[in-house]
Each structure stands twice: as structure tokens, then as C-alpha cells.
C-alpha positions, 0 to 999 in steps of 0.5 A: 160805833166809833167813826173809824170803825164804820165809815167815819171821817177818818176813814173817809180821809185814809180811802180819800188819801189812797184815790189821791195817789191812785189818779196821781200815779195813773190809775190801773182801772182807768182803762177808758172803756167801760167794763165788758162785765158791765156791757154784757150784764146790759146786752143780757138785759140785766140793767134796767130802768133808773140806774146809779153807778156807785163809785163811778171814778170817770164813769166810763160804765154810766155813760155807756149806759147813758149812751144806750138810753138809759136814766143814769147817775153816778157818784164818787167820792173824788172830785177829779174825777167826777169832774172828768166824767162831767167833761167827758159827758159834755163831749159825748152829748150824754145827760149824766146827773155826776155827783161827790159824795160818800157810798155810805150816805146813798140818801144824801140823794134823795132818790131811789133807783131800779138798778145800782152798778158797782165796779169794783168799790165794794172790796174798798170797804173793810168787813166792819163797814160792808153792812153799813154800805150794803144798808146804803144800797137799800136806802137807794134801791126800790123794793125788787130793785138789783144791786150788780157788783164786780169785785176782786176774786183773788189777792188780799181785798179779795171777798169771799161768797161767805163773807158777801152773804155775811154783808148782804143779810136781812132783806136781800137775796143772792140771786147770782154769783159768777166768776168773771174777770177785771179790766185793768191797764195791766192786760192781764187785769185781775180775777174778779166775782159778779155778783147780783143781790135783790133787795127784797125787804 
């Protein structure tokens, strides 16, 4: 298994690099709200116990989360933006434990979570590396916990439902998959799946 075919350095630098310019351009998912899909997943009573937001960038959703009372984490890989959100939970008085690090290493945090969110990361990874993340996610996830992913719908990262359960194999189950929709700067935002898998091993 070569570095830069499942997550390897070289493909941590070429995700790195395009984040880098993302921020530096203004990134269209930096809408200083959290996600509504991640609100109404809340109000539906579907985030529950510890949480981590994956991939978190300004953490917007953990610290909605936080703000309702909830234990929660984030992780991302680029520091300016942790970073941000580390400021921003200064400011809004939330207990937000906010970390670097890689989505594909999740036991580098030596803990376990009841639910993971994930707005918008798992359609970052190329198919040769979704198992490895979907491996990740249950090396971080007690025994029933729920993995909730917002990932794009249409257009060339888009994630087919075949193509998810391909990912998510033995040990998880698909226990809904909808239609949803992206918040983006752009108001017009992008059309997006919802997905809500149970690790079950």
C-alpha cells in the first residue's frame, strides 16, 4: 500500500495545498453559521452524547453543538482554522477541545465518541482512501454509535449511494440516506446527500 494511493503524505501535502488556497481565496463553505442540516439533525434529537466534528475547518457546527450542551471535539487538519475556532470559542465562552490532525488517523485521539459529524470531508477523499476513513471513523465511535455525513450530491466529488455502501462494509449500517441541501456562500449552495450509518461491529 503506497503512500499515495490511501492517505500517505504526499496526499496529505496535494489536500493541504488546495485548503491553503481555499482560506486564502475565501472559503465558499465559510458561511459563519452552522450547517441547517447539522441544526435539524440536533432538533431531531439525532446528535447525542460525546460528539466529534470531523473535519470541523471554523467549527461552526461544534460550537452549535457545544452551545446546546453538548461534550464536543473538533478536528481538522489546518491549523488556521482550528486556530479560529479555538478564538471564536474564547469568545462565545464554549468548552470546545479543537485539535490538528489527520481524519485518517482518528486513534491519534485516544478516545471514543457516541456521535461523529461530518460536514462536507468525506467527498474530499478519493475512493481508494474511503475505507481507510470509514476504518478511522470506527476506531473513534463506541459500539452503536452514529457517524451523520453531508457530502455533495452532484458534480465531479459527488458520492453515489452505491458507491457509499461500497465504503462503509463490514461492521456498518446504512440507516438513512436523504436528500439534503449545502450551505455555501454562494446562496444557491449545492445539492447534497445525508447520510446516517451505525457502526454496528
Amino acid at each position: 500500500m503506497s503512500g499515495t494511493e490511501h492517505g500517505g503524505p504526499e496526499v496529505d501535502e496535494v489536500r493541504r495545498a488546495f485548503f491553503q488556497a481555499a482560506y486564502a481565496q475565501g472559503a465558499p463553505w465559510d458561511i459563519r453559521r452552522p450547517q441547517r442540516a447539522i441544526v435539524e439533525l440536533w432538533e431531531a434529537g439525532e446528535i447525542r452524547g460525546d460528539v466529534l466534528d470531523v473535519g470541523c475547518g471554523f467549527a461552526e457546527n461544534a460550537l452549535f453543538l457545544a452551545a446546546q450542551g453538548l461534550r464536543v471535539s473538533g478536528m481538522d487538519m489546518m491549523e488556521p482554522a482550528i486556530n479560529r475556532a479555538r478564538e471564536q470559542a474564547r469568545e462565545r465562552g464554549l468548552e470546545v477541545d479543537l485539535r490538528v490532525g489527520n481524519a485518517l488517523r482518528l486513534t491519534e485521539l485516544g478516545r471514543r465518541f457516541d456521535t461523529i459529524i461530518d460536514s462536507a470531508l468525506l467527498h474530499v477523499f478519493e475512493p481508494a482512501d474511503r475505507p481507510t476513513f470509514a476504518a478511522s471513523l470506527a476506531s473513534a465511535l463506541n459500539p452503536g454509535g452514529r457517524y451523520h455525513a453531508l457530502y455533495f450530491r452532484e458534480g465531479p466529488r459527488a458520492i453515489s449511494p452505491e458507491a457509499l455502501r461500497a465504503a462503509f462494509g463490514s461492521g456498518w449500517r446504512v440507516l438513512s440516506l436523504r436528500e439534503t441541501h449545502y450551505e455555501e456562500t454562494d446562496p444557491e449552495g449545492a445539492a447534497a446527500w445525508l447520510a446516517t450509518l451505525e457502526w454496528v461491529a
